[in-house]
N, C-alpha and C positions, 0 to 999 in steps of 0.2 A: 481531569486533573485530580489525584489525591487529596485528599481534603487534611489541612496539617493543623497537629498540636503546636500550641504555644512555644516548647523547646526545640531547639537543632528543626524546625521545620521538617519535623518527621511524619511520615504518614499513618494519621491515628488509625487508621486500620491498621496498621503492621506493628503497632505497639503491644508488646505485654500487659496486661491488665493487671496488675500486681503491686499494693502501697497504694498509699495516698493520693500519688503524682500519677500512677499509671505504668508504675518505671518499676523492672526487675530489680529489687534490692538484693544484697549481697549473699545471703545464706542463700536465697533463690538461687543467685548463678554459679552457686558453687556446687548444689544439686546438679542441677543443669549440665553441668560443666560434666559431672563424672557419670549420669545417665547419658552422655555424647562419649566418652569413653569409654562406657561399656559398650555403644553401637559399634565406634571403630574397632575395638576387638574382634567383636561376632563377625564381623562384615571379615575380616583379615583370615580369621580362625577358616570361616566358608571358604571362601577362596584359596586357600594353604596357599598364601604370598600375599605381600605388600608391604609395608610403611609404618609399624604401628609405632617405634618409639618416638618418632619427633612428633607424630601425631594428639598421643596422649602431653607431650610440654605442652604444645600451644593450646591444648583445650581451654584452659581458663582464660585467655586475653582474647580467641577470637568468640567466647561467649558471652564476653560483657562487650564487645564491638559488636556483633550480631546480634544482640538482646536488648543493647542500650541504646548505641551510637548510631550503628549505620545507618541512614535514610532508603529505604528501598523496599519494592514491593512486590511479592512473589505472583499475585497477579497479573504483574507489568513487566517483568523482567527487564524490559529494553526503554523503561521509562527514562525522556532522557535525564531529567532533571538528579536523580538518584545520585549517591555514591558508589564511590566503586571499590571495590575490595581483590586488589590482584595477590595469587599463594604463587609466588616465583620458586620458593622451594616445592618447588608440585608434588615430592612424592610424600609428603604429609597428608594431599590430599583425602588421606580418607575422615580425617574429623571435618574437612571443610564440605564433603559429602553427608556425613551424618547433621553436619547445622542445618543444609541446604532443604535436607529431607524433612526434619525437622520444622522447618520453616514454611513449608507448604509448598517447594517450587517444585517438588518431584514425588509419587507416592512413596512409601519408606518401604519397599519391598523391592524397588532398585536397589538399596544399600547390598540384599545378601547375594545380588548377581553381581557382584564386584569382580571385575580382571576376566569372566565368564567371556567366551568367543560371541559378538554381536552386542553384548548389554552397552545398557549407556553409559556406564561408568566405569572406566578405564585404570589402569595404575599410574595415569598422570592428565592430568585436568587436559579436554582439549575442546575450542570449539567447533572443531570438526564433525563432535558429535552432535553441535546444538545442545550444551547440557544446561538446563535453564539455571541463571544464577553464576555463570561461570564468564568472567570476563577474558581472558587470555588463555590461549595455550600454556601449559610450562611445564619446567621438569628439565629443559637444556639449564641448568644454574646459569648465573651471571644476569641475566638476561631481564628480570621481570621489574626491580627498580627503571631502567631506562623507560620501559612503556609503559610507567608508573607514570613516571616523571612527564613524557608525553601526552598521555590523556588528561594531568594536571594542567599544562601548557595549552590544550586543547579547550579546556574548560572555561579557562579565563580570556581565552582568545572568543568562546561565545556569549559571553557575559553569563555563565552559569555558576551556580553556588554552589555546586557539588566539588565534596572530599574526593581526594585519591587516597587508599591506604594500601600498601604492600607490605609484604612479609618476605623477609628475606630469611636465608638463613648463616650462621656464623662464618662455617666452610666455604660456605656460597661466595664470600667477600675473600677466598683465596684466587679465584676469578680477578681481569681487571676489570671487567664492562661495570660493574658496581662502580667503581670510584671515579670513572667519568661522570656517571651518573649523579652523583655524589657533587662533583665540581661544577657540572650543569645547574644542578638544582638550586643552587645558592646564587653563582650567577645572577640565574633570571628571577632569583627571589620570590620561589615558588612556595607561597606559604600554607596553601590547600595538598600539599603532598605529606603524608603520615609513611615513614615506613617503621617497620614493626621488627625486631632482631629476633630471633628467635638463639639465644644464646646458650645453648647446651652445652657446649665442648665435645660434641661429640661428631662422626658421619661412619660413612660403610667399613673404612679400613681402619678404625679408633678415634682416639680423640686426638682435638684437633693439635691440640701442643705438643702429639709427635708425629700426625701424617705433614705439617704445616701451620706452625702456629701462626695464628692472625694479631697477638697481642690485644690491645685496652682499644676494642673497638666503638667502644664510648668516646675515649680521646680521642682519635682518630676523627670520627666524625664531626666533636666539638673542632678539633681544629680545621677542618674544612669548612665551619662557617654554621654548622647546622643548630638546632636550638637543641639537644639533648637530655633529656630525662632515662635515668639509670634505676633500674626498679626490679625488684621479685615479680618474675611472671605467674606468678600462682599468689599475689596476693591481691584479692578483689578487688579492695580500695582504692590501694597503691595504682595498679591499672584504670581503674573509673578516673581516681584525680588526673590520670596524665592524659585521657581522653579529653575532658573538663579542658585543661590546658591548651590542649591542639588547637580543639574549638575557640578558646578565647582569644588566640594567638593569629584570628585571622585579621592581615592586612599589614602582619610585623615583618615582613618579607624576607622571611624566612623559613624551611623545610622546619619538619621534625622529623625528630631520631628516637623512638623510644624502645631503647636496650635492655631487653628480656631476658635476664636471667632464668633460666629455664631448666629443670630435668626431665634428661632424656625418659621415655616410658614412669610420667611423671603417676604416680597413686598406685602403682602395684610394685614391690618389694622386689620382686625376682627381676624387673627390668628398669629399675632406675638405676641410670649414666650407665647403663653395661652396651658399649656400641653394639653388640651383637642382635641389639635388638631395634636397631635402626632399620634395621630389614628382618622380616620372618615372623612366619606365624606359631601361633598357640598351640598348642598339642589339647585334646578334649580336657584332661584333669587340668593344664596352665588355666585354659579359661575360666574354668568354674573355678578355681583360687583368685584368678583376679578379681571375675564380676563378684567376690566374696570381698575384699579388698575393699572395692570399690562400692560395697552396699549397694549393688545394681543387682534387681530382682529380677528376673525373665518371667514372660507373661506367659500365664498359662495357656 
């Protein structure tokens, strides 16, 4: 068994060493954050295909969840006690690749055999391949709140202390299977379930207020019952406090909802909110302007 620090019963080996506390502060994860977007670049650029705009929005929220919050342990992948972290918008997946690598549950030279015929790392998370760190298949949208919602339900049926957190994404809630999930959740007053918005405005065919607008899906959630936090997903803080929350919020019997304001192809100029860049890779001079952007050095 993991031997755990004082806070969130995390396991001190899987902690950053950084500050007083032990705990990545915020200029840290904001480096952090754009050294995991220059990976999913490179990784996209290799491969000519994949997923890089929504990938670069969520970089900053799932880097202070992976750096701060989540309990889990790259040498245990299957530990049961852990959190879980489901990407329902799967074709993000490639920053959720670069944390993973990052983290030690895979060498980071998987990253440049991305979408390559046999490698382990596909253009939508699956555990077919066995990819250590990866909880569900996904990538059909709709779909990844409900077996959110489920392995929450799971959890407290074994008397265990482990979070669920999902990430959905905005379009994805033009789907119904979300808002069962949604009326589920509250119901049974599942208060260890986190999902995560990832709220761009944007998906493959534009944005979303003219393929299908989804309206104030903040409101929407409040009124289904959920505890709601409405926040800049690119701002450190703002994301740690609503982390902070989740966690205090356990035993109020109640989900949370916390609604990411996000840009699309967030820290390079040429692809922020332009849907075109929800899908498609770099051309060799895109890349070195971005990793210039982004103050990401390549190693010699």
């Amino acid at each position: 068994m993991p031997e755990f620090s004082s806070d969130y019963r995390q396991p001190r080996s899987f902690r950053i060493m950084a500050g007083k506390e032990g705990k990545m502060e915020s200029e840290a994860l904001k480096r952090k954050a754009n050294a995991l977007r220059g990976d999913v670049l490179r990784m996209v650029t290799l491969a000519d295909s994949g997923h890089p705009g929504g990938a670069l929005g969520m970089a900053d929220v799932l880097t202070v969840l992976f750096y701060r919050f989540l309990r889990h342990d790259p040498l245990r992948p299957d530990w049961p006690e852990r959190d879980r972290f489901l990407l329902s918008n799967g074709h993000a997946c490639p920053i959720l690749y670069a944390i993973l690598a990052d983290r030690g549950y895979f060498p980071k030279e998987e990253l440049w055999l991305l979408r390559k015929l046999g490698a382990l790392l596909q253009g939508h998370p699956s555990t077919a391949w066995e990819i250590p760190g990866v909880e569900v298949s996904s990538g059909s949208l709709g779909n990844g709140l409900s077996v959110a919602l489920g392995m929450a339900m799971a959890a407290r049926l074994d008397g265990r202390d482990s979070r669920i957190y999902c990430s959905i994404s905005d379009a994805e809630c033009q789907e119904g299977q979300p808002w069962e999930a949604a009326t589920a959740a509250v119901h049974y007053g599942v208060d260890r379930l986190c999902a995560i918005l990832d709220w761009n405005g944007c998906q493959i065919d534009g944005h979303t207020k003219t393929v299908m607008d989804v309206g104030d899906l903040a409101a929407k959630f409040r009124a289904f019952g959920w505890n709601v936090r409405e926040i800049s997903g690119h701002d450190v803080d703002a994301i740690v406090s609503s982390f902070d929350a989740f966690l205090g919020a356990a035993g109020a019997g109640r989900p949370t909802f916390l609604a990411c304001h996000n840009t699309l192809g967030k820290g390079v100029s040429f692809m922020e909110d332009e849907p075109k860049w929800h899908h498609g890779a770099l051309s060799p001079d895109e890349l070195a302007r971005a990793l210039s952007e982004l103050g990401v050095v390549l190693p010699r």
